[in-house]
C-alpha positions in Angstrom: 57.7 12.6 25.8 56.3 10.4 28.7 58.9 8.8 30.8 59.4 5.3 32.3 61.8 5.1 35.5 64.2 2.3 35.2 65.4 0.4 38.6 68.1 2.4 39.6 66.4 5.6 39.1 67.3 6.5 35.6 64.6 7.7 33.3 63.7 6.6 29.8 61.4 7.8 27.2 58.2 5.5 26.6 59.0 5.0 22.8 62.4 4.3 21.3 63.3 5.2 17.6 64.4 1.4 16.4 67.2 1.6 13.9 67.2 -2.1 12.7 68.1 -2.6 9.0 68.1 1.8 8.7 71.1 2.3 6.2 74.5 3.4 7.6 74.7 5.8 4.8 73.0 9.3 4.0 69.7 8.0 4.1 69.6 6.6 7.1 71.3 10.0 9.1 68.4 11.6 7.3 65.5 9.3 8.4 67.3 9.8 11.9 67.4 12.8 11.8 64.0 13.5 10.8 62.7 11.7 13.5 64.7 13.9 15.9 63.9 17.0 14.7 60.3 16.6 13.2 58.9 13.7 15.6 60.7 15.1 18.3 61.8 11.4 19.0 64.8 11.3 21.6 65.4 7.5 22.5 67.4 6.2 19.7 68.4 2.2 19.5 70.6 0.8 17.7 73.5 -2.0 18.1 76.9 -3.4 16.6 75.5 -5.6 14.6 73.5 -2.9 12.9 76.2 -1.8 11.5 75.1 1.5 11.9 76.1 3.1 15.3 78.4 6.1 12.9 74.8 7.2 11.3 72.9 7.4 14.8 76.1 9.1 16.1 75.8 11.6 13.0 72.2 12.5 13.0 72.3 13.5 16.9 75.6 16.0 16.5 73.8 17.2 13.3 70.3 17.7 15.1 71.8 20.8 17.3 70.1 19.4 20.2 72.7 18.6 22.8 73.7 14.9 23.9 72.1 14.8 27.4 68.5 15.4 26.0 69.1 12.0 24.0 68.7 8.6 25.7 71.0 6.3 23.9 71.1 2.5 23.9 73.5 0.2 21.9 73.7 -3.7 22.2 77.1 -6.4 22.6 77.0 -8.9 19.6 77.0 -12.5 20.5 80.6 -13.0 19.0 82.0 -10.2 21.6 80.8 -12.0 24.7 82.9 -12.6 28.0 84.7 -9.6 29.9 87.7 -8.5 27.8 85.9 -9.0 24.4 82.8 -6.6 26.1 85.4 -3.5 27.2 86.8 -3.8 24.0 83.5 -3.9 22.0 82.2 -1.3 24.0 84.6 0.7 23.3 84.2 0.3 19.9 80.5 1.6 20.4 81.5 4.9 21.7 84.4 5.1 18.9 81.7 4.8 16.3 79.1 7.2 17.9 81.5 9.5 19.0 80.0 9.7 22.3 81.8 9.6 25.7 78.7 7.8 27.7 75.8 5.5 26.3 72.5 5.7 28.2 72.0 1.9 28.3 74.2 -0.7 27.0 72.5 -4.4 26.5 73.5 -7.6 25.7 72.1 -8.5 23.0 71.7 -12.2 22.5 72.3 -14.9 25.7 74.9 -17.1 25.1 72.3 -20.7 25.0 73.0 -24.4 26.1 72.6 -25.8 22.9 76.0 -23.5 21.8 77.6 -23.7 25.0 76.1 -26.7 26.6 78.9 -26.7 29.6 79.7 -23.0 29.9 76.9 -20.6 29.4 76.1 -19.6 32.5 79.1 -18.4 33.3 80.0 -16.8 29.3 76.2 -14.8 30.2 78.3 -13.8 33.9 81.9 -12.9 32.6 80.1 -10.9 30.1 77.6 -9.2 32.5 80.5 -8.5 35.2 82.3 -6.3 32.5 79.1 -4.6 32.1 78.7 -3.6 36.0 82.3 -2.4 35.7 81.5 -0.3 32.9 78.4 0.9 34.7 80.2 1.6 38.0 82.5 3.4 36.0 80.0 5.6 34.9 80.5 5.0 31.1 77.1 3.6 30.9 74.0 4.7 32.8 71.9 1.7 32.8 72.5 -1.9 32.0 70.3 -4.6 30.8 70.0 -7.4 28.8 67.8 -8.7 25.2 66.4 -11.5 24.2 66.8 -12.8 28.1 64.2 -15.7 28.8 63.1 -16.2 32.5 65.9 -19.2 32.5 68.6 -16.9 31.6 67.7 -14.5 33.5 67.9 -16.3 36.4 71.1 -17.4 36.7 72.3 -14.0 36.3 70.3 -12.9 38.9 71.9 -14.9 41.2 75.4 -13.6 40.9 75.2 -10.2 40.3 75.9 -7.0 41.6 73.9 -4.9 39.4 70.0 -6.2 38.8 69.3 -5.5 35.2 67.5 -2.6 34.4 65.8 -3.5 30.8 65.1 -6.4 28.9 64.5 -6.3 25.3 62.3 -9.0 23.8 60.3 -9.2 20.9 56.5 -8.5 21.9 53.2 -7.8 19.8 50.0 -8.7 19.0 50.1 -12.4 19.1 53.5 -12.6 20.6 52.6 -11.9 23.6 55.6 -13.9 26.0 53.5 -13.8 28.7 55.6 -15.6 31.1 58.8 -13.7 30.1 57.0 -10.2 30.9 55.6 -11.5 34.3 58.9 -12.6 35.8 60.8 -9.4 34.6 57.5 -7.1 35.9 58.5 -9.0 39.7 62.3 -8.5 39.3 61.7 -4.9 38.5 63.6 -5.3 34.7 61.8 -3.0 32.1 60.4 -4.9 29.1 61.2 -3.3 25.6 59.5 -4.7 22.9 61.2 -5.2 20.2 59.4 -5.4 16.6 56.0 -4.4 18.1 54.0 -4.2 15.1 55.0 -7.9 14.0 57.6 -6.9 11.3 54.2 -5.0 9.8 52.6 -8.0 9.7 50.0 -7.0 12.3 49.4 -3.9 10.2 46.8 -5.9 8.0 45.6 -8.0 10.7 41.9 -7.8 10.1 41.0 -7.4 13.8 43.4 -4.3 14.4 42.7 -2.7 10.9 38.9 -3.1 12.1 39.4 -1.0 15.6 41.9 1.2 14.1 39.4 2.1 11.7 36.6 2.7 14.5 39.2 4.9 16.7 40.1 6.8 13.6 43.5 5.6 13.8 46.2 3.9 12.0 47.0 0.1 12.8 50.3 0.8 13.6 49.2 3.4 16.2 46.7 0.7 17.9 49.4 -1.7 18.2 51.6 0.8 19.9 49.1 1.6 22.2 48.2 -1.6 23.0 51.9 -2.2 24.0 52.1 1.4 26.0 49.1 0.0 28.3 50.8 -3.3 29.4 53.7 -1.0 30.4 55.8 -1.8 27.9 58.0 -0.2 25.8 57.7 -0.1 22.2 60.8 0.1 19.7 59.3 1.3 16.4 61.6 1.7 13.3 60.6 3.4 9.8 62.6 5.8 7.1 59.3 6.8 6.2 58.6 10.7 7.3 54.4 10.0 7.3 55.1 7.0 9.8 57.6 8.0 11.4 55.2 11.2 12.7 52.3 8.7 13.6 54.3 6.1 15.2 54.8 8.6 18.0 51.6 10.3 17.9 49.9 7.8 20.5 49.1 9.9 23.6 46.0 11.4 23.2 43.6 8.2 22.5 43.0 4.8 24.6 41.8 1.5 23.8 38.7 0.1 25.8 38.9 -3.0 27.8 37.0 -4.8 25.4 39.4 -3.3 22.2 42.5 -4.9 24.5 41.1 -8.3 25.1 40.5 -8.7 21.5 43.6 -8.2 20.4 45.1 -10.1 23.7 43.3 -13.0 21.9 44.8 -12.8 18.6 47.7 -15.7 18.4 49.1 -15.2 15.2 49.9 -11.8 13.8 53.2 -12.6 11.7 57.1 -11.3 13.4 59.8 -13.0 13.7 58.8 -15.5 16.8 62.7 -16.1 17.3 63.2 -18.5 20.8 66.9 -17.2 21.4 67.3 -21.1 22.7 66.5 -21.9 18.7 68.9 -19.1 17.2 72.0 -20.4 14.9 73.9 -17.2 15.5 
């Protein structure tokens, strides 16, 4: 697996293993599982409000492979937020994936102005500060943020200690957030994108099926790719063991310029296409 080096040094594979909606139940440690030991996928992501940090937890003990080959991120729920609520939350991370360290540890919605119109700038801070102290305390190697616009990013960037290292935002084919990627590409943040095949909704997009079918690939794989060249990373989630083996088999093709800047052009390929200044939770 290719690498990407984060800001402070720390390495992280090029495709995570998104775990969004994957059962916290047998199932789900199997599809893990299987993506561990027959994709050979070892950046896992999941959050709190997954609900399903014990499965994750599960399927790496019961891969055999031991814990520092695994990169390991989790996300702080937006009812959590501020210092005290984040040590405890975190805590409750590690409790659930019975792991002593995570490899990155993000927050996972911004507190907004239209929730907190006088305080959330500094609910975003007291929430990041008990991230840098769980970071200098070595319980977490790298620290970022998700769902982080360029004006909440800002203000962050401003007061703290410890520059963010990734920010996860929802990006594919026509959801591009052009502006978002740019500013974090200057500060040096990581982009992860989140949903990167538009929920599946880019999957019959007749423009991708159409190059995927000239390359000899799958559509999924051609929006992967397509991601992989802007430097991105791409979070890819399926329980399904044929998809969950192509969804990682993307390193021995390219798209041409002129495949990219068709699909750069496409503005509407499904997702979500959630503003985290429009969210209600």
């Amino acid at each position: 697996m290719q690498t990407y080096t984060l800001n402070n040094g720390v390495k992280i594979p090029v495709i995570g293993f998104g775990t969004w909606e994957t059962p916290n139940d047998t199932s789900g440690v199997d599809a893990i599982l299987y993506a561990i030991t027959q994709a050979g996928y070892t950046h896992i992501d999941t959050a709190a409000a997954y609900r399903n940090e014990e499965s994750v937890g599960k399927a790496i003990r019961e891969s055999g492979i031991s814990r520092d080959k695994f990169f390991v991120t989790s996300k702080l729920w937006n009812t959590k937020r501020g210092y005290d609520n984040t040590m405890r939350a975190f805590d409750r991370t590690l409790q659930n994936l019975q792991m002593d360290y995570l490899d990155l540890y993000l927050i996972h919605w911004p507190a907004i102005e239209t929730q907190f119109p006088d305080t959330w700038k500094q609910i975003n801070l007291d929430t990041w500060r008990a991230m840098e102290k769980l970071y200098k305390d070595g319980r977490i190697r790298a620290i970022g943020v998700s769902n982080f616009m360029p004006h909440h990013l800002q203000p962050l960037l401003d007061a703290c200690e410890v520059v963010p290292a990734v920010n996860q935002i929802e990006v594919h084919p026509g959801y591009q957030q052009v502006e978002a990627v740019k500013f974090c590409k200057e500060k040096g943040i990581q982009v992860e994108a989140w949903s990167p095949l538009g929920r599946g909704d880019a999957l019959t997009d007749q423009t991708i099926m159409d190059i995927a079918a000239r390359l000899g690939r799958t559509p999924a794989q051609v929006c992967l790719r397509w991601v992989l060249d802007k430097g991105l990373l791409p979070l890819v989630k399926s329980v399904t063991p044929s998809r969950i083996l192509q969804n990682i088999d993307v390193f021995n093709f390219s798209l041409s310029p002129e495949d990219t800047a068709v699909i750069d052009a496409l503005t509407d390929c499904g997702g979500m296409c959630l503003h985290p200044d429009k969210v209600k939770f």
